[in-house]
N, C-alpha and C positions, 0 to 999 in steps of 0.2 A: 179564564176566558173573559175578554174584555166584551160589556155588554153596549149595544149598538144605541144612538140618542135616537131617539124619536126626531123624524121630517119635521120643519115647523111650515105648515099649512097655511098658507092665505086664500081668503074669499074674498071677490068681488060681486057684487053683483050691480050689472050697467042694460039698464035697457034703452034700446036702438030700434027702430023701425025704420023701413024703408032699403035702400039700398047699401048705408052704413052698416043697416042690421044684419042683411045678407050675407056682407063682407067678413062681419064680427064674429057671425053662425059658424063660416065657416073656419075660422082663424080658431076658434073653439075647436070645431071638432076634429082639425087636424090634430091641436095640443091634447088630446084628448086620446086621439089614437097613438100617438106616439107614446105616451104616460101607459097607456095600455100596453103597447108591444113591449116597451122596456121590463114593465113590471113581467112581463109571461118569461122574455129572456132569463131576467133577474128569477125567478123562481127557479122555473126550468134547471138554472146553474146552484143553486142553492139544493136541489134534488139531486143533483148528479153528485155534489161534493159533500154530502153529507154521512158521517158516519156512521156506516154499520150497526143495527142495534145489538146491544151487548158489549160493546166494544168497553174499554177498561173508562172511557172518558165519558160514556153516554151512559143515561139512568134510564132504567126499565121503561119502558113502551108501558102506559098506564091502565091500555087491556090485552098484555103479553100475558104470560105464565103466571100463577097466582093471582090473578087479579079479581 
């Protein structure tokens, strides 16, 4: 199995007051919800298509049986 790269992550940080700021607030917290909803789908689908523990390709569950 081919392992997944890591996101590469930018910060900014810009402060704005006033009506620009208001504007920017919110342009934020849309991108923000949207990065939220994707991420819940994006798990969500990662749950559902996940293999079976036990299964011949996946290693023991670390507080299964024996552990």
């Amino acid at each position: 199995m081919r392992r997944r790269e890591l996101p590469e992550i930018v910060v900014e940080y810009v402060v704005v007051d006033g009506p620009e700021g208001d504007r920017l607030a919110m342009r934020q917290g849309e991108a923000i919800r949207e990065v939220l909803a994707w991420l819940h789908m994006h798990h969500r689908y990662e749950e559902r298509n996940r293999e079976p523990e036990g299964s011949a390709d996946s290693p023991p569950h670390p507080s299964g049986p024996g552990a």
